[in-house]
C-alpha positions as CSV (number, residue, x, y, z in Angstrom):
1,X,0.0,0.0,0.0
2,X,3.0,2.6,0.8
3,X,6.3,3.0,-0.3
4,X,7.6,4.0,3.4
5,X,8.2,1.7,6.0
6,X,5.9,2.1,9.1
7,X,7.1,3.6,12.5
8,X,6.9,1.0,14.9
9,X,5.1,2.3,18.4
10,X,6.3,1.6,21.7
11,X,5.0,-1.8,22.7
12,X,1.8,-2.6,24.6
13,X,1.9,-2.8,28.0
14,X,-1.2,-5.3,27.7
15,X,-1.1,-8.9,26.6
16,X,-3.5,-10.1,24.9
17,X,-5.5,-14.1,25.2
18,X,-5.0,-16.5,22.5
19,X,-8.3,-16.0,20.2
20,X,-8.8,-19.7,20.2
21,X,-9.5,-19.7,24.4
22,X,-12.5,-17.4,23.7
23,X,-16.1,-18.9,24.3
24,X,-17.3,-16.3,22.1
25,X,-16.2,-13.9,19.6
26,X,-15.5,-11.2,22.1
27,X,-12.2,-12.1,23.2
28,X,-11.4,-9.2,25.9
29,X,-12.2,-6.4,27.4
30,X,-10.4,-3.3,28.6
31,X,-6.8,-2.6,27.7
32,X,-6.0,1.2,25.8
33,X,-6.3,1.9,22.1
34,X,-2.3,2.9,21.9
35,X,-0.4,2.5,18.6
36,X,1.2,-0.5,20.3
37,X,-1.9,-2.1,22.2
38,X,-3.8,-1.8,18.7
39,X,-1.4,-3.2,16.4
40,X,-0.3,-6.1,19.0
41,X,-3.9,-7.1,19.1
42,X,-3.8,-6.8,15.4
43,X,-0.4,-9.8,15.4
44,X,-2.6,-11.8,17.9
45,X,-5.4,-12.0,15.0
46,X,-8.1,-9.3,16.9
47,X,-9.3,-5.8,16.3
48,X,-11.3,-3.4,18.4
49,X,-14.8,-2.0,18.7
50,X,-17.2,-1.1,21.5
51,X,-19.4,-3.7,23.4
52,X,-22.4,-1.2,22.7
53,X,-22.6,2.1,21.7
54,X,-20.2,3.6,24.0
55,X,-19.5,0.7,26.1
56,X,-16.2,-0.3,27.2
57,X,-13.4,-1.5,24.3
58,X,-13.9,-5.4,23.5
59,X,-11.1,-7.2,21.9
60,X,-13.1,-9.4,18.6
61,X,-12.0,-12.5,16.7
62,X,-15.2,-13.8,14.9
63,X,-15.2,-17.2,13.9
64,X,-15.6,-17.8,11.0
65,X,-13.3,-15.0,10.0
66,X,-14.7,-13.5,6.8
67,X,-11.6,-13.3,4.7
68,X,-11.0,-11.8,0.8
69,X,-8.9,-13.5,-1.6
70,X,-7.8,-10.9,-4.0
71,X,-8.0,-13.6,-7.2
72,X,-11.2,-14.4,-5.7
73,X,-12.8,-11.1,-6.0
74,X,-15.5,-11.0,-8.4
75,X,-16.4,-8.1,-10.6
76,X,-19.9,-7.6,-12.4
77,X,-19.9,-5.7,-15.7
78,X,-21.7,-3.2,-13.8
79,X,-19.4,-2.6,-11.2
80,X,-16.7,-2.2,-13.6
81,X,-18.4,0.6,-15.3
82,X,-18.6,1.8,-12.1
83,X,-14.8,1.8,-11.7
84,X,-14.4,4.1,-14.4
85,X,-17.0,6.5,-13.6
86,X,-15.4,7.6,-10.5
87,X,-11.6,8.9,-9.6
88,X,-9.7,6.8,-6.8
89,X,-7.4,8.4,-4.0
90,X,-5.4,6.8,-1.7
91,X,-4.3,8.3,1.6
92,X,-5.9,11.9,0.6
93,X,-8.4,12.0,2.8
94,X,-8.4,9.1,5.7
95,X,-10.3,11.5,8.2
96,X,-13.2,12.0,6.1
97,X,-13.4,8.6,5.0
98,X,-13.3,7.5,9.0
99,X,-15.7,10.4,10.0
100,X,-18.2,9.0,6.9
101,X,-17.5,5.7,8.4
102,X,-18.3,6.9,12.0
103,X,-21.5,9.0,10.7
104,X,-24.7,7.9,13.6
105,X,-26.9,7.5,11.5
106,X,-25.8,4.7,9.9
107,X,-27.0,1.2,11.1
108,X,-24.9,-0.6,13.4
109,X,-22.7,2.0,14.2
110,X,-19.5,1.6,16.3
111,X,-16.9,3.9,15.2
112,X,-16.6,6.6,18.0
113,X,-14.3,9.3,19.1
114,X,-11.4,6.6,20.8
115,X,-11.9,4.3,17.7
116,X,-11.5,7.5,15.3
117,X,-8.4,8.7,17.1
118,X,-6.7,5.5,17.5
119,X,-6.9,4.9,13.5
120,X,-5.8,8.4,12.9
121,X,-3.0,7.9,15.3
122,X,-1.8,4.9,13.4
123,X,-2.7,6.2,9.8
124,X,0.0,9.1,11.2
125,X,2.4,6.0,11.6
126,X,1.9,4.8,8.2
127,X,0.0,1.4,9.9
128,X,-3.8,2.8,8.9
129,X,-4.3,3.3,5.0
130,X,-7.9,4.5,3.5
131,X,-9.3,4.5,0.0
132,X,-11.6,7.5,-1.2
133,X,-13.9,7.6,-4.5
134,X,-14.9,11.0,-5.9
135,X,-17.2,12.1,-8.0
136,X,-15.4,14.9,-9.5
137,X,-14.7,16.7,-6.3
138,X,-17.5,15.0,-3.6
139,X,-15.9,12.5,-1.4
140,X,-19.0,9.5,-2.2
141,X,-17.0,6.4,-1.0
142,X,-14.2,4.9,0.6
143,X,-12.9,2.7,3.1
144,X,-10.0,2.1,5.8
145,X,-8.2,-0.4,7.4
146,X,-4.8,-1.4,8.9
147,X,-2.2,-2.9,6.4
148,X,-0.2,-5.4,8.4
149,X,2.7,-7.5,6.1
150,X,0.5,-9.8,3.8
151,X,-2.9,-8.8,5.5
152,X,-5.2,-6.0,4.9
153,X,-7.4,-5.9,7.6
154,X,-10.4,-4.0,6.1
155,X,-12.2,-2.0,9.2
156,X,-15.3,-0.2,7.7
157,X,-16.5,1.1,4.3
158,X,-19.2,4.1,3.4
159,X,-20.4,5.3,0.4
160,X,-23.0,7.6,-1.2
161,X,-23.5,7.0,-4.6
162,X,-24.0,3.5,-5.5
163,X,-21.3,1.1,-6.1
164,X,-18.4,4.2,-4.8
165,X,-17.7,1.5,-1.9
166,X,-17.1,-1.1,-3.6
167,X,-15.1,0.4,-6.2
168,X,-12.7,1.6,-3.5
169,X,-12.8,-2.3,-2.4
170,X,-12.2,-3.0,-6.0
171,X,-8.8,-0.2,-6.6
172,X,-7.5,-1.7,-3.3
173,X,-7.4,-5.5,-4.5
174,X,-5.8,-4.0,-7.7
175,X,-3.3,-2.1,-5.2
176,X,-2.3,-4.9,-2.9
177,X,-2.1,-7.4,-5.8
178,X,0.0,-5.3,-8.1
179,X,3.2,-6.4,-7.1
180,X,2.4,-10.1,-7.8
181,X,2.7,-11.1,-3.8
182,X,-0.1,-13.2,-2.4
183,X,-2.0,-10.8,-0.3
184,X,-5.0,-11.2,2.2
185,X,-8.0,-9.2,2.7
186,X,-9.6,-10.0,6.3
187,X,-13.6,-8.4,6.2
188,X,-14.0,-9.4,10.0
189,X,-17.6,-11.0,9.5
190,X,-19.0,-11.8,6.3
191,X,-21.6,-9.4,5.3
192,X,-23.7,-10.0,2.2
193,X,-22.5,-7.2,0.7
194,X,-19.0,-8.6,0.9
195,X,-20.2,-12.2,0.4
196,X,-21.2,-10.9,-3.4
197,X,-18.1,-9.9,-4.2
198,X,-15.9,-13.0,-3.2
């Protein structure tokens, strides 16, 4: 995704259970959402997000683990005319494309103020990358997500006009794959949205 290396945080002072001990798919809860703590729960094969709106951080591994193969991705005639009606950014705008993520209104939402300054935080580190569709100069799509060695672990999507979001999902799988290295995409939970597209 970038051509500069990362800058590694200061490690976690938290350690985190092995996903496979959980009874559940909530795995913890607690710790802090430092560059280190996030990223270390990242290694360990979890991510963050509220238990409720506003409730305490939990610590998630769902099983099964919705995960992308890029040479799995299927692309409708439809969506690829939608790939050339819009312009694709990288990195431009990552806060917008969190704060569209974050918007209230939106069904099950669960991006708030600690989970929007954590990914900033890391996005600053070079960890957190985001993918924006325009049409011409409207921000009407994107997504975000942490880009870990091989792994691309996608954490939310938006858009406004139909197909922008999955045109962004789309330019990323071209991005990740371009270099000809075997790449992941992990979704978190399968969502029928996703499901349609691999």
């Amino acid at each position: 995704m970038t051509t500069t290396t990362p800058r590694e945080p200061p490690p976690s002072a938290w350690v985190f259970p092995d996903p496979r001990d959980a009874d559940d798919e909530l795995v913890g809860v607690g710790a802090d959402l430092e560059p280190g703590t996030v990223l270390a729960a990242y290694r360990r094969g979890l991510f963050p997000m509220p238990v409720g709106r506003g409730g305490p951080i939990g610590w998630w591994s769902p099983d099964p683990r919705g995960v992308l193969e890029p040479a799995n991705l299927r692309v409708s005639r439809s969506l690829r005319r939608s790939c050339r009606r819009y312009r694709v950014t990288v990195d431009v705008s990552c806060a917008a494309v969190i704060d569209a993520c974050a918007d209230p209104t939106r069904p099950h939402g669960w991006i708030d103020e600690r989970i929007r300054t954590a990914y900033l935080r890391l996005h600053e580190l070079g960890w957190v990358h985001s993918v924006e569709t325009w049409d011409g100069e409207e921000l009407v799509g994107g997504l975000y997500g942490v880009s870990l060695g091989g792994l691309f672990a996608g954490e939310s999507m938006f858009h406004r006009r139909t197909d922008a979001s999955k045109v962004a999902l789309v330019a990323l799988i071209d991005l990740l794959t371009a270099d000809g290295v075997r790449r992941l995409v992990d979704v978190q939970w399968v969502t029928p949205h996703l499901a349609s597209l691999g």
